[in-house]
N, C-alpha and C positions, 0 to 999 in steps of 0.2 A: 604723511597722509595727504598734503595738500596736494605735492605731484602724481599723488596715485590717483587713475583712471577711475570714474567712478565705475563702472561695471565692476574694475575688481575690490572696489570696499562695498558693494552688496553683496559679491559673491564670501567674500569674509564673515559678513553680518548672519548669512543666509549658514553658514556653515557653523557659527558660532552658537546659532539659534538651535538648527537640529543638533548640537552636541550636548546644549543645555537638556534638548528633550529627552535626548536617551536620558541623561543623565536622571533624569527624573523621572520618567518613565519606567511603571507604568503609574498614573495617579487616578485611574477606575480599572474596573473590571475589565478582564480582558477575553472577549467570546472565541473560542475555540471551534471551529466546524467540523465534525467529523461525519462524511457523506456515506453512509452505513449504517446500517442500526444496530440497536444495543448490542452488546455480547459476543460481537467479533475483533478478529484481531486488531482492528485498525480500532475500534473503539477501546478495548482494554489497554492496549499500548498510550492510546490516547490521554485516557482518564490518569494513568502513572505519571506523565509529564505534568500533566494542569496541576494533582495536586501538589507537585514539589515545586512545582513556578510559584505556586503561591505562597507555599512554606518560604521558599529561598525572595521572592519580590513584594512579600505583602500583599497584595490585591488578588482577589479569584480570578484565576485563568480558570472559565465555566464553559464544559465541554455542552455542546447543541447540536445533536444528532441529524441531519438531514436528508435520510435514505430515500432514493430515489434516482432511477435515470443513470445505473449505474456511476453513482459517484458525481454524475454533471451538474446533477442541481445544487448540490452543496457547494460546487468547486464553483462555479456561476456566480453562486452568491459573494462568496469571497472575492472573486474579480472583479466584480462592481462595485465592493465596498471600499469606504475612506481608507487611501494606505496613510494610513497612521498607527498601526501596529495594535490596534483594539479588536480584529477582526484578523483570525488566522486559519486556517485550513492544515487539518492534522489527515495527510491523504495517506494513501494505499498506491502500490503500484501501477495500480489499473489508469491513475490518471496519465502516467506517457503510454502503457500499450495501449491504449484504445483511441488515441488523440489522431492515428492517421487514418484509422478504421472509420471514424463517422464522417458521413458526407457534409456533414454542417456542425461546428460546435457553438454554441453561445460566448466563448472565450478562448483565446490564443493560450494553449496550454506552456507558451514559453514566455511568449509578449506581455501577457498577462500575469504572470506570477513571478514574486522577486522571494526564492529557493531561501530556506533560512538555518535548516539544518535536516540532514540524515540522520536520524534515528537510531531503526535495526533494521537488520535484514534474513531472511531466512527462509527456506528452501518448502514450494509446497510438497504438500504427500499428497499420492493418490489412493483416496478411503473408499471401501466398496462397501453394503449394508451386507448384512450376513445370510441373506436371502440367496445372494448371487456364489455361487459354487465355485469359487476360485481362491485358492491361499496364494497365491502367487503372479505376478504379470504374464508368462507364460500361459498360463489355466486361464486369466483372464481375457486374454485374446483369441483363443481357443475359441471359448463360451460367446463371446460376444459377435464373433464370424456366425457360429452355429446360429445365429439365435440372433440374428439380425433388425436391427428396431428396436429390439426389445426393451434393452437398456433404456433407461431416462439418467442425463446427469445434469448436476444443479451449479450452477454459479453465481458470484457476487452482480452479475448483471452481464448484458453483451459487450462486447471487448473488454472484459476484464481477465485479467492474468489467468484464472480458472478457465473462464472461458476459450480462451488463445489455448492455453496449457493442453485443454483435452481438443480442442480441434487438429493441435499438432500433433499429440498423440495418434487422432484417428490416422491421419495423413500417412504418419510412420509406418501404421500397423494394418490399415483396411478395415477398421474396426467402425461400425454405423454404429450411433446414437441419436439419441433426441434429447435435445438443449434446454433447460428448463431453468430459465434466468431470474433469480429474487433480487431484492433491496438490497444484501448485502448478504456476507459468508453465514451468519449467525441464522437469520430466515433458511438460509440452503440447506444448511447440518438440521435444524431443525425436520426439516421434509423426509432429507435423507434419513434418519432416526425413525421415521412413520413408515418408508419405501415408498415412499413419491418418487426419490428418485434414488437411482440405486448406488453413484459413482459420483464422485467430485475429487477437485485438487483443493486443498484447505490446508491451509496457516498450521504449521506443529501444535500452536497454543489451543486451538478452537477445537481439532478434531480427535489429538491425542488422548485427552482425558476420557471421550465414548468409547476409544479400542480400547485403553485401558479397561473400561466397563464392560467389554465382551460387544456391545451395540455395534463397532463399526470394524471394518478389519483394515488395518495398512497394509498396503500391498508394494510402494516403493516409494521414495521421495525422490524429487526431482533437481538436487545439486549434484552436481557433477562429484562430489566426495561427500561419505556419511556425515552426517549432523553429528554432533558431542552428543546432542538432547537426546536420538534415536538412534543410537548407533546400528541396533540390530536392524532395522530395515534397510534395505537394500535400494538401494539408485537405480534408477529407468536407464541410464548409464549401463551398468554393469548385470542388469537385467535382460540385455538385448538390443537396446537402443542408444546406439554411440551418440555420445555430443549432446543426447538432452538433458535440457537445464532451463529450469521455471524457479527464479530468485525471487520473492517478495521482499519491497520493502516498503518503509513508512516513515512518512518525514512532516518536517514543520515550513509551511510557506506563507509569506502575503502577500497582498495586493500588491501591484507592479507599482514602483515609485512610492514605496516606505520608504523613509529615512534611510540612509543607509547605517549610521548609527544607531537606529533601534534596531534592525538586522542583525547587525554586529554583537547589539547586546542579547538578545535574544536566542541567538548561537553562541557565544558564552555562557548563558545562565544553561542551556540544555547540555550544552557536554559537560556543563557541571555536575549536572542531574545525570546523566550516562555514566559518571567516574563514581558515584555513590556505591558502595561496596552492596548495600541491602536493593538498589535498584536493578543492579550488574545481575545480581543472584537470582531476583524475582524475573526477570526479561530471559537468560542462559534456560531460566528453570521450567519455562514455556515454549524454550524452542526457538528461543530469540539470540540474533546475534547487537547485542550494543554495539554501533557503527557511525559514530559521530563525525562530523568533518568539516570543511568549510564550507562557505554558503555556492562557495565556487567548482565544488568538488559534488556538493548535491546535485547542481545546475549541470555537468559533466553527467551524472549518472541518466538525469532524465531523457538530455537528447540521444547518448547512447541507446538508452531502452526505446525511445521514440523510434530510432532509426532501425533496431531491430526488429520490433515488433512491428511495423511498417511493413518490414519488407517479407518478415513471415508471412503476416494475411494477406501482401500480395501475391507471393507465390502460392497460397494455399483457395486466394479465390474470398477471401472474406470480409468486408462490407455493410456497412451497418447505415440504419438510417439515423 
């Protein structure tokens, strides 16, 4: 110890210190941000993690709803908060599609966030209100050429996955709409239930139980092969339109420069929670894929989607303030 360089016995100290932390960690409440409001899928997936981080670590991971700004003001908040792993951001996909879309963000959606674990992942549908005369993609294209404007569809906010989702659609198809952007998926389906607006792309979890109800009709979902959860409807794919594919997913992130030990524990303790036989069942039974991974393999997924959805709304012209 006497020949060692002091920089490398702080850096020892310093390493020894955050491994005590994980190790102890968490010893209060831990806030959870979810930027959406109630009742959609980024919030229900949400609220399933918090309660079993709590079961499994003792201390409330307490879910704090923050809808607004499509997703930014809660993803904000978390990038400015202490990375000390007390303040988490339980996001939606929309935070990389829509990250090259705005001319200004309040946070570096990569610089700013240290990725902690993937979640699930799972394929939107595109739900039409029963108002509009179409059982099928086909009929709906048809109707919407004829009858130009008419349409209104709703999304979880501008550059969100829904919203990219059905502007690529029009692009494919020539189909005009008018864009009608909520807090989040849950406000959207809401609307769409009244015909405010008549067409959205939505989470299997959120919009399946209203077709179920006769209220909404699925017309196709948008992974490139059937969902288990919906077999019977048909892919945008295989419906007419090669190669589309609109994947949702939802993961756990913190502040840029957490520990990297509490990181590590925290992606631990969640694919623990993923491997639970009764969480697998509940997540599959909504339409959800359990898709757990490393912190480095989330971090892979985002700039992927980043770079894709980039360059969609630049070929397609789309721009957000």
């Amino acid at each position: 110890m006497r020949s060692m360089p002091i920089r490398s016995v702080a850096a020892l100290v310093l390493a020894a210190s955050f491994a005590t932390a994980a190790d102890e960690y968490p010893v209060r409440a831990v806030r959870v941000i979810v930027p959406f409001a109630p009742g959609g899928g980024t919030d229900v997936v949400g609220r399933i993690l918090a309660a079993r981080l709590t079961q499994r670590l003792g201390r409330s991971f307490i879910v704090d709803n923050r809808p607004a700004g499509s997703g930014i003001i809660g993803a904000d908040l978390v990038a400015k908060a202490q990375p000390d792993g007390y303040t988490l951001l339980f996001a939606f996909s929309s935070l990389s599609s829509s990250a090259k879309l705005f001319d200004k963000l309040p946070y570096d959606p990569v610089a700013d966030f240290a990725p902690v674990a993937l979640a699930t992942t799972s394929p939107l549908v595109l739900f039409v209100h029963p108002s509009v005369p179409a059982k099928d993609l086909k009929e709906l294209i048809a109707y919407a050429k004829a009858n130009p404007g008419k349409l209104n569809y709703g999304s979880s906010g501008p550059g969100s996955s829904p919203h990219l989702a059905t502007e690529l659609l029009m692009s494919m198809t020539g189909m005009r709409m008018t864009h009608v952007p909520y807090k989040g998926i849950a406000p959207a389906i809401t609307a769409q239930l009244a015909d405010e607006v008549q067409m959205s792309f939505t989470p299997i979890a959120v919009g399946m139980p209203h077709a179920k109800a006769g209220k909404l009709r699925a017309i196709a979902q948008a992974g490139l092969g059937r969902s288990v959860a919906v077999p019977d409807i048909p892919t945008l794919d295989e419906s007419g339109l090669p190669g589309f594919e609109v994947i949702g997913w939802w993961g756990m992130l913190a502040p840029a420069k957490t520990p990297r030990p509490v990181v590590s524990r925290l992606n631990r303790e969640i694919r623990a929670v993923l491997d639970i036989a009764e969480v697998r069942r509940n997540l599959i039974g909504q339409g959800m894929d359990p898709a757990a991974g490393t912190p480095e393999q989330f971090a892979a997924l985002i700039k992927a989607d980043m770079d894709k959805w980039g360059g969609i709304g630049k070929r397609l012209g789309v721009k957000l303030d």
